[in-house]
Structures are given as C-alpha cells and as structure tokens.
Residue, then its C-alpha position, 0 to 999 in steps of 0.5 A: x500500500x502506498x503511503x497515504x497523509x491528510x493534507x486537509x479535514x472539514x467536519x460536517x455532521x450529519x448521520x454517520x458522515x463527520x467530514x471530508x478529507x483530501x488525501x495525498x500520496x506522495x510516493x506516486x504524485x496522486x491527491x484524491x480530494x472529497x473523501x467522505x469519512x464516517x463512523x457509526x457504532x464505533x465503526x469507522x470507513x472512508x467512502x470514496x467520492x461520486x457523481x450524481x447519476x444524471x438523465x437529460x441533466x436531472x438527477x436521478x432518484x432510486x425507487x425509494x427516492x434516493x438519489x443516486x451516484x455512480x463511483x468515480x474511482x474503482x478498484x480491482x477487487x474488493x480486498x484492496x478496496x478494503x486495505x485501501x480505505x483501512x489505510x485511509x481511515x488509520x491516516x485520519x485517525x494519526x493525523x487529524x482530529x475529525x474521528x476525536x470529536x474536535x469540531x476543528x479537525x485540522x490537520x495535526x502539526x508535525 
C-alpha cells in the first residue's frame, strides 16, 4: 500500500458522515480530494467520492427516492478496496482530529 497523509479535514455532521478529507500520496504524485469519512457504532470507513447519476441533466432518484451516484474511482477487487480505505481511515485517525470529536479537525502539526 502506498503511503497515504491528510493534507486537509472539514467536519460536517450529519448521520454517520463527520467530514471530508483530501488525501495525498506522495510516493506516486496522486491527491484524491472529497473523501467522505464516517463512523457509526464505533465503526469507522472512508467512502470514496461520486457523481450524481444524471438523465437529460436531472438527477436521478432510486425507487425509494434516493438519489443516486455512480463511483468515480474503482478498484480491482474488493480486498484492496478494503486495505485501501483501512489505510485511509488509520491516516485520519494519526493525523487529524475529525474521528476525536474536535469540531476543528485540522490537520495535526508535525
């Protein structure tokens, strides 16, 4: 797994979503912004971001009228999905106070 760091953290409360976060990996040159990390009943997971799922421009709903998305990114099986979004929320964890309850969830210094 490459090195994964948090260049920036913004809370936003609302149901299991306690912010987003821009990742970095810096081995590779690659940033991934708008990650929406979340944590429910003591579990906590990454989700990677997503489009809206469009029709003539309007955005389409579910028939429970959710409205839906498709991914942006994909990976090639659900392990390494897996260990990437682990590595993710361990960076959040290490390197910002979004999962701490600090409503500032900057970026740890140093």
């Amino acid at each position: 797994m490459p090195r994964i760091s948090i260049s920036s953290a913004k809370p936003v409360h609302r149901g299991t979503l306690v912010g987003f976060v821009t990742v970095e990996l810096p081995d590779i040159g690659f940033s991934i912004s708008d990650l929406s990390i979340h944590e429910r009943h003591g579990k906590r997971w990454a989700q990677m971001p997503s489009m809206p799922v469009l029709d003539g421009g309007r955005r389409q709903r579910s028939e429970n009228g959710k409205l839906l998305y498709v991914p942006i990114f994909r990976f090639s099986s659900p392990m390494i999905r897996e260990a990437f979004v682990a590595a993710i929320v361990e960076a959040v964890e290490r390197e910002t106070t979004l999962l701490a309850g600090d409503r500032s969830c900057a970026p740890n210094s140093g």
